[in-house]
N, C-alpha and C positions, 0 to 999 in steps of 0.2 A: 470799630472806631468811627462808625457810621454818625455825622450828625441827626439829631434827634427828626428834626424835622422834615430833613429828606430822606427819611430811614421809613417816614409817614407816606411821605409823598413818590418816591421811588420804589420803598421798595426793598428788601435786601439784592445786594448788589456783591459782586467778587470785588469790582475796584470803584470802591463810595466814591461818589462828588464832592463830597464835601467830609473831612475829619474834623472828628471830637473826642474829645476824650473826657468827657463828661462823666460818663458811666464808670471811668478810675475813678475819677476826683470825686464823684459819690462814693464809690469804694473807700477810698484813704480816707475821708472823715470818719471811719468805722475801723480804723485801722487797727485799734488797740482787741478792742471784740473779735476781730479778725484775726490778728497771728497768735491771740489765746486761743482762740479755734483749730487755728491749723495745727497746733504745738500739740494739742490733743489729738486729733486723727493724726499727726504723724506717727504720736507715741501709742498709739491703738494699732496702727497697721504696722507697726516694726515690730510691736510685743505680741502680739494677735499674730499674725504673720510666721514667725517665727515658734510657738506656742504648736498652732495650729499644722503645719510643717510636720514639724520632730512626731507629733503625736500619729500623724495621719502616716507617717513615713513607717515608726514603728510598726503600730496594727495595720499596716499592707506587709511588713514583710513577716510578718509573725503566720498572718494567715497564707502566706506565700509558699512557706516552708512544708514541705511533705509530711516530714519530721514533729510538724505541732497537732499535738493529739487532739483539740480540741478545734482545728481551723476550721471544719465543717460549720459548727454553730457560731462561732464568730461572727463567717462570712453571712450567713442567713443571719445574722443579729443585725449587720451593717444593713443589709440589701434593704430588709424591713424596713427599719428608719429611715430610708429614703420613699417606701409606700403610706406610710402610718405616720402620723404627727399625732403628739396630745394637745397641738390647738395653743393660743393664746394664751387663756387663760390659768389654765395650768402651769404654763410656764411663767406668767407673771406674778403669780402667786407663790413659787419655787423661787422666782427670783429676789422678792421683794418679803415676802415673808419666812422661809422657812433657813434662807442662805441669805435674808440681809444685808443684799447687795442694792437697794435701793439709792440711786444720786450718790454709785462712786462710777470710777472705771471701768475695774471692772464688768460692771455689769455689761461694758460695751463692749468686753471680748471673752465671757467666758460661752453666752449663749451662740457664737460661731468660731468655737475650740475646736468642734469636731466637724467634718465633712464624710460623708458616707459616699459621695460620688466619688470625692478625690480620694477615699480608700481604694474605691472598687478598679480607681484609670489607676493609681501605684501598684497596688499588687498583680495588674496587666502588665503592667512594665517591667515589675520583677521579674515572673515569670519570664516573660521574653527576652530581656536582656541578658540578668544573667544565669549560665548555664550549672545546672547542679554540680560539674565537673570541677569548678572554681570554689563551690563553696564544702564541697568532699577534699578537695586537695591541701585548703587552708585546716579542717577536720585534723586533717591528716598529720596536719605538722604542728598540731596541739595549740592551734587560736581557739578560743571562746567563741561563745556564740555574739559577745558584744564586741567583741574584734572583728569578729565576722562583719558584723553589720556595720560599724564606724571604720574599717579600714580596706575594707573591701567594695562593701554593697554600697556606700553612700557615695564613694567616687564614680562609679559604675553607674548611678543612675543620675547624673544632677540633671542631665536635661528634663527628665520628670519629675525632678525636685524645682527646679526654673522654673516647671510649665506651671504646677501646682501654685508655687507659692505668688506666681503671676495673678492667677486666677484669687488666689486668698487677698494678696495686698487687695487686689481691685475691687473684693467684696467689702473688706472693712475700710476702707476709703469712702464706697459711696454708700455706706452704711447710714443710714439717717433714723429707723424707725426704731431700733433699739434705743437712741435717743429720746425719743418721742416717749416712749414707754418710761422710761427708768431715769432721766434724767431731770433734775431743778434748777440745778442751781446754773446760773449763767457763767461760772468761769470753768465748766466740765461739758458744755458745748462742741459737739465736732462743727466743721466746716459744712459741712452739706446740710445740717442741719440750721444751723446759723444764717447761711445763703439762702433756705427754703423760709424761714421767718423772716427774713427781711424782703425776701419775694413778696408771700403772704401781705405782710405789712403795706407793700406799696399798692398792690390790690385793693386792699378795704380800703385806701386812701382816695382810690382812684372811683371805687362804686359809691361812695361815702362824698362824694366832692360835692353835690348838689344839697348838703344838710347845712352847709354856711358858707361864706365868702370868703373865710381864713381857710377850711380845708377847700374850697376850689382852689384859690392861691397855690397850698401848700401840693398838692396835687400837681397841678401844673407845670411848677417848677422841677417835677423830679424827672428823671431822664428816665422813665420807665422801660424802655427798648432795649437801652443804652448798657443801663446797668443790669439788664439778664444777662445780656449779652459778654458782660463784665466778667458779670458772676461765672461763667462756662468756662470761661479762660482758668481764672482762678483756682476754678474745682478741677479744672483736668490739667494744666499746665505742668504740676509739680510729679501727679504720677506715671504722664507721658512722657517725661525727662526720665523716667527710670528705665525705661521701656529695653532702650539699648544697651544697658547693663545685663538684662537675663537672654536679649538674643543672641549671644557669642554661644549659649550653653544649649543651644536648638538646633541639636546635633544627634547624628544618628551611626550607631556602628562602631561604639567604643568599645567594645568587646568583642571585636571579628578578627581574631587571630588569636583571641586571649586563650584557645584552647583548640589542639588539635584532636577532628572526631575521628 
């Protein structure tokens, strides 16, 4: 909330000399562009988030389990995909040609559906949390193996279900370059991509101010400081307000009595 000029002249400061709020009030003339923006990365990291989640949660506890005959190549399937990538290009050609997901949503949360690392820290946490004892005793009294895992395994773990899905919103929040890639049209815009063009934007206006005396004008009057500064708030304000929602569940030892050895 630094004025423009003494933000020049001073400096960034903890407590400015002088407020502005300039850098809103350039914000709110974009306001429409804006909450079409956010409405989309909301609905990308609640759906994506969620997606992404369930899937990683499964394939960690599938290769968890003793009992799954195939976990060995699983886990070597996962681990690989976190040493080997097919590259850009390939996937952009997968994305847009052969699965025709060019300029929708999708395309901004199917290419971070899967997490290899957040398999590899779930099925650590299986492992160590909970004990084979609990999921033989449930065997025992004729639960399924999908009872097992929704009425057992998934209470037993949320603090690694918290930690993960922490780490997933945060990916697809400040997700921008799958935008960049797959996306046209301007009302399927996320936020961080929308804030980095209008960054952009005021850049070329700014190296650009010396080609006539309208774009000096138009340059000068913009709060260029002001509104980055704007823009940070904007972009982290709404997923650092969730923060305190998954710290209750960052908790350790919910299974220290659950069976006597």
């Amino acid at each position: 909330m630094t004025d423009e000029t003494r933000l020049v002249v001073d400096g960034f400061q903890f407590w400015p000399s002088q407020f502005s709020f300039a850098g809103y009030e350039f914000l709110v003339q974009l306001k429409d562009k804006i909450l079409q923006s956010l409405f989309i990365t909301v609905f990308i990291t609640v759906v994506g988030t969620c997606l992404n989640v369930f899937f990683t949660t499964t394939y960690a506890y599938a290769i968890s389990r003793s009992t799954f005959k195939y976990r060995r190549f699983f886990t070597l399937f996962a681990m690989a995909s976190m040493l080997f990538s097919a590259g850009m290009v390939p996937t952009y050609i997968i994305m847009t040609s052969l699965l025709d997901l060019g300029d929708t949503v999708a395309a901004l949360i199917l290419p971070m559906l899967l997490s290899p690392f957040n398999i590899i820290v779930m099925r650590t946490f299986i492992k160590k949390t909970i004990p084979e004892a609990i999921i033989e005793s449930a065997k025992i009294d004729g639960a399924s193996e999908s009872r097992v895992f929704f009425q057992i395994c998934l209470p037993l773990v949320l603090p690694g279900i918290a930690t993960i899905s922490l780490f997933t919103a945060l990916a697809f929040w400040n997700d921008w370059f799958n935008a960049l890639l797959y996306i046209k049209s301007d009302n399927l815009v996320p936020l961080q991509y929308l804030l980095m063009k209008i960054q952009a934007n005021m850049e070329f206006l700014s190296k650009s101010a010396g080609a006539s005396a309208q774009l000096a004008s138009l340059s000068g009057s913009l709060p260029k400081e002001s509104a980055r500064m704007a823009m940070v708030v904007v972009s982290t304000l709404p997923i650092a307000c969730v923060y305190p929602f998954f710290q209750r569940y960052f908790v350790k030892g919910l299974t220290i009595g659950g069976v006597k050895e």
